[in-house]
C-alpha positions in Angstrom: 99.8 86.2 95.8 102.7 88.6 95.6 102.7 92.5 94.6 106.1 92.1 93.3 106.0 93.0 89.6 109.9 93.2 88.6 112.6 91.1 90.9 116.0 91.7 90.0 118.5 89.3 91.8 122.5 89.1 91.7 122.3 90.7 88.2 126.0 91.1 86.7 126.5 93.0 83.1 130.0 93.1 81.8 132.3 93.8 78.4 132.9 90.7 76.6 136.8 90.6 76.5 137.7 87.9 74.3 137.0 85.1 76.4 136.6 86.6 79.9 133.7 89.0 81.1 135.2 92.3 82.6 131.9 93.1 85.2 130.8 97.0 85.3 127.7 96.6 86.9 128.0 93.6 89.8 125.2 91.9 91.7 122.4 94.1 91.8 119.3 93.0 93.2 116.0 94.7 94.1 112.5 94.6 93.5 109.8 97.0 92.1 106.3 96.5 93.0 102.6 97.0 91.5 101.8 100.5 90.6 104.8 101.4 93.1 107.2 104.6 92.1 111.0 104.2 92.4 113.9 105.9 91.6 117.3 105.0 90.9 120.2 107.6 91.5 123.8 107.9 91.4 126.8 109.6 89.4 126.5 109.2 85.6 128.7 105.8 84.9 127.3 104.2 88.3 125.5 101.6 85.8 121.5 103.1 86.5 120.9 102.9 82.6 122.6 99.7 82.0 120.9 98.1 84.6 117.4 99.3 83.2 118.6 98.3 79.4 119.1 95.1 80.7 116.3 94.7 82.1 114.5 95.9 78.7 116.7 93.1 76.5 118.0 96.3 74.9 121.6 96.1 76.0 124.0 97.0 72.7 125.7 93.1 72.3 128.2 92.9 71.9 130.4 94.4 73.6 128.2 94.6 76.4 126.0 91.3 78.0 124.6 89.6 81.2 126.7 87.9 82.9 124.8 86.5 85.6 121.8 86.7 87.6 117.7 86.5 87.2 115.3 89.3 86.4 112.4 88.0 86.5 109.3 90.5 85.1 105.5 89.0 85.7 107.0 85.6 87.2 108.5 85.3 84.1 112.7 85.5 83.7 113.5 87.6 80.8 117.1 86.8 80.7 116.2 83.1 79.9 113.6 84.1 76.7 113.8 84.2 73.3 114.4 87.8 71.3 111.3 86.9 69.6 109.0 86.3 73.1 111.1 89.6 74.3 109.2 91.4 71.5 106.1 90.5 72.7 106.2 91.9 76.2 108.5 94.7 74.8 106.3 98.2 74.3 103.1 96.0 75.4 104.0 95.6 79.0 107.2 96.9 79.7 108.3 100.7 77.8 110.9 103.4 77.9 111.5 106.4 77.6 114.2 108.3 76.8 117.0 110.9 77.9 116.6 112.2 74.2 113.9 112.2 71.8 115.4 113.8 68.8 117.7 110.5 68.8 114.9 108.0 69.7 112.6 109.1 67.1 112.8 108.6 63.7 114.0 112.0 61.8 112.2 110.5 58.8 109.1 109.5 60.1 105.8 111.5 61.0 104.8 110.8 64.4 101.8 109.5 64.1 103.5 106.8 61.9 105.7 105.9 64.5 102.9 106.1 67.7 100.9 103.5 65.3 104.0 101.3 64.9 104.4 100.7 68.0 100.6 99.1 67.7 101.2 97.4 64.4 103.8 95.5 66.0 101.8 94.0 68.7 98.7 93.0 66.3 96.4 96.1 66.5 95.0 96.7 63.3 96.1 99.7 61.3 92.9 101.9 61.6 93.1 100.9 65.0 95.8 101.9 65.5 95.5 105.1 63.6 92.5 106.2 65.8 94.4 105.3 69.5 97.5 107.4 67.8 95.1 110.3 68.2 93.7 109.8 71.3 97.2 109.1 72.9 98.6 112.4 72.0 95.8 114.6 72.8 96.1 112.2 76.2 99.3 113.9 76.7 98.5 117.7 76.3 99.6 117.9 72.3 97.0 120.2 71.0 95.4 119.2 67.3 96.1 115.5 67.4 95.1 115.1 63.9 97.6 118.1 62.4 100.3 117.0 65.0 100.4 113.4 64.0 101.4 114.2 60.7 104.3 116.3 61.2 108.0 115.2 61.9 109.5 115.3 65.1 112.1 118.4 64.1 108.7 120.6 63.9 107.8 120.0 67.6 109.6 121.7 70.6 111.7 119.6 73.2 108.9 119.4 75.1 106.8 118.3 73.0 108.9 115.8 71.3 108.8 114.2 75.0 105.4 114.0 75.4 105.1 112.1 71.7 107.6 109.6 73.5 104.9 109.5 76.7 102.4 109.1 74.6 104.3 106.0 72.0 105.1 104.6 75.6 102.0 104.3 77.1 99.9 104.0 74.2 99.9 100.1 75.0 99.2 100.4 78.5 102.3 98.8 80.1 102.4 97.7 83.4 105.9 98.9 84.0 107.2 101.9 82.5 111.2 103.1 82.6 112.2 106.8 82.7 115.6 107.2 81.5 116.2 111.0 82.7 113.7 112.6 80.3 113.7 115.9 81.7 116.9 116.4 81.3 117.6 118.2 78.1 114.4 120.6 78.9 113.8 124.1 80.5 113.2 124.1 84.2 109.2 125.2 83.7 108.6 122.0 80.9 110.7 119.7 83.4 107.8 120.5 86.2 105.0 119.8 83.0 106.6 116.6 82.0 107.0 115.5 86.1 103.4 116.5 86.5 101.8 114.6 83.2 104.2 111.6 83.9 102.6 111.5 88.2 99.4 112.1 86.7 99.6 109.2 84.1 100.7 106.5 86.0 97.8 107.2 89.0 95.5 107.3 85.9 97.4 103.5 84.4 97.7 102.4 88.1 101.4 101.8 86.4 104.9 100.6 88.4 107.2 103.7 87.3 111.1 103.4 88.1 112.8 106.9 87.1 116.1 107.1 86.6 117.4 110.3 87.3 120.8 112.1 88.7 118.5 114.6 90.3 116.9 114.5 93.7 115.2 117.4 93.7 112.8 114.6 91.2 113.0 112.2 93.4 111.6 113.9 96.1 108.6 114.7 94.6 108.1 111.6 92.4 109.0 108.8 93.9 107.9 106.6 97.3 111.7 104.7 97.1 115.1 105.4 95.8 118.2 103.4 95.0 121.1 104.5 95.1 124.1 103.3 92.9 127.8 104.0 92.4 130.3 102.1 90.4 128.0 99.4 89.3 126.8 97.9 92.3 123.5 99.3 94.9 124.6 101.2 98.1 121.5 101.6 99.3 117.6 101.0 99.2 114.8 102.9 101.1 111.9 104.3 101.6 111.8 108.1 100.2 111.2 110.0 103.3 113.5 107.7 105.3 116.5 108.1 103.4 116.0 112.2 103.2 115.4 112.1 106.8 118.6 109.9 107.3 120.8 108.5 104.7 122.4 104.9 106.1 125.4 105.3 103.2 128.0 108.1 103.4 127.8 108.7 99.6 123.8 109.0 100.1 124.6 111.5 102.4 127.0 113.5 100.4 124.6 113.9 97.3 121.9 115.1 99.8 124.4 117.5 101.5 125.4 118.8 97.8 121.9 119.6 97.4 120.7 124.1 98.3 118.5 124.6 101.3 115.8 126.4 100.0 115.7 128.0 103.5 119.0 129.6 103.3 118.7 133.2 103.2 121.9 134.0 101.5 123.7 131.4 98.6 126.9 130.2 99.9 129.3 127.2 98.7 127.7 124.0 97.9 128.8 120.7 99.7 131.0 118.6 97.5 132.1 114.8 97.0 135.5 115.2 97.0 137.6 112.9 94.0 136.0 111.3 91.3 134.2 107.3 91.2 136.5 105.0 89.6 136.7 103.0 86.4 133.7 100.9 86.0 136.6 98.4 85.1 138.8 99.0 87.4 137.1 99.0 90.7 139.5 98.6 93.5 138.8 95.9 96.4 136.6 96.8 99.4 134.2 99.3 99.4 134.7 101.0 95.8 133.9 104.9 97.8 136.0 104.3 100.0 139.2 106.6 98.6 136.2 109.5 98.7 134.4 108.3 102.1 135.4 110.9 105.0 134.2 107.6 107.5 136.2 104.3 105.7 138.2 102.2 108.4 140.6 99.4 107.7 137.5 96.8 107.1 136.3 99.2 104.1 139.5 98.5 101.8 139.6 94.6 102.5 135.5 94.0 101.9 132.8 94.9 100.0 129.9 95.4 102.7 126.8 93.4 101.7 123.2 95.4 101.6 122.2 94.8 105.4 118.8 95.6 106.9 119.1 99.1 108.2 115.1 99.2 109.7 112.1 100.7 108.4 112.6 99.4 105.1 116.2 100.5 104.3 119.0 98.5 103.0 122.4 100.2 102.8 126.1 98.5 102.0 128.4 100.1 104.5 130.5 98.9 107.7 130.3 101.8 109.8 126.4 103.0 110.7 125.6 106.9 111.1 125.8 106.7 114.5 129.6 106.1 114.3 130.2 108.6 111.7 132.5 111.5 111.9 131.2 115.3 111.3 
């Protein structure tokens, strides 16, 4: 018996271009298991969401659709099913939340209605349904369930707008829940609540989480393994502490070196990534970091490294290993 809940493998996304695919997220594979933690980071436009949407069946077709690959989600391979079995494990097994309640929610709806929706659709009965509504939000901290549930969403704070999303996500125990930066829009005190209810939550689900995040400041705290993307493709897979303790990708090592020590006594200049990623459309041959890598060679502009074992559980896509890099 394997603990592997979700297995992505050589999965390719592109823009449907009359009759050709133009790729912006190319062969990405990895694998999330039971009631395991991970993260994915990288550069906005490095493909974390799209990757994630993909796997939810939510991607916005056209333009966008898979081009290739398996993800396969419970043994089962959700690229190959019907919209209507999609709906099934949709909100009841895998759930979302997202970067931005105010436009997930419905501006019309109370929330309460919406929470029980979310029920409705998978068969619970309405006063069912009505009854778990309340016990989900006062499951997340939102005081009053019975008041709360009948207002709107513009009469809650940011915070608590993304605790009603917490609470429609999980309301239907899911075995797999995506965090599409949800902390974002929110004060640096709510963040640490909304980090602290989500780690708490999933211990209490026994729940796979993968976060999706620009921040590793999160990560650190959150997660037990990060992935790192840029321009569509994975760069690097490992363990949490390993890849703080040493990053096997030079652009794994420049978000951590952009990152303050808060050791250091007095606040001087921040490290930076010099340049900019390219054109998810447009990504030159080779290693697409290589025009910003301080340690590309020759090899880097004529292949794409594959992810390669790096030991300890680490995978990174690069030709030259730390040991060779320049400081």
């Amino acid at each position: 018996m394997t603990d592997t809940l979700l297995s992505v493998r050589g999965l390719t996304i592109g823009v449907q271009r009359r009759r050709s695919l133009q790729p912006i997220v190319r062969d990405v594979s990895f694998d999330v298991r039971k009631r395991e933690a991970v993260g994915i980071v990288g550069e906005s436009g490095s493909g974390k969401t799209l990757t994630m949407l993909s796997v939810m069946g939510l991607l916005p077709t056209p333009p966008l659709r898979v081009g290739g690959g398996e993800i396969r989600f419970a043994d089962r391979d959700l690229t190959q099913m019907r919209e209507r079995d999609l709906r099934r494990v949709r909100g009841a097994e895998l759930s979302m939340i997202y970067q931005d309640p105010m436009t997930s929610l419905n501006p019309l709806m109370r929330v309460g209605e919406q929470i029980e929706e979310v029920m409705t659709a998978h068969g619970v009965p309405k006063d069912d349904a009505r009854v778990r509504t309340r016990e989900a939000l006062a499951h997340v901290g939102i005081p009053d369930p019975d008041r709360t549930a009948r207002a709107f969403p513009h009469q809650f704070s940011g915070g608590m707008r993304q605790r009603v999303m917490i609470a429609a996500a999980l309301v239907l125990d899911p075995q797999l829940l995506i965090a599409d930066e949800p902390t974002t829009a929110l004060d640096v005190t709510i963040q640490q609540q909304i980090l602290a209810l989500v780690r708490s939550l999933q211990r209490e689900h026994g729940m796979a989480i993968v976060w999706i995040t620009h921040d590793l400041g999160v990560v650190a705290r959150l997660v037990e393994r990060v992935i790192v993307m840029y321009a569509g493709r994975v760069v690097e897979d490992a363990p949490t502490r390993r890849l703080f303790r040493r990053p096997e990708h030079p652009y794994t090592a420049g978000l951590l070196a952009s990152l303050p020590d808060p050791s250091d006594r007095s606040r001087g200049p921040l490290a930076q990534i010099p340049g900019t990623p390219p054109d998810p459309t447009d990504v030159p041959t080779g290693c697409p970091f290589r025009t910003r890598c301080r340690q590309a060679v020759e090899r880097c502009a004529l292949e794409m490294p594959p992810l390669t074992d790096r030991g300890k559980g680490a995978r990174a896509a690069c030709w030259v290993p730390p040991e060779e890099w320049v400081s």
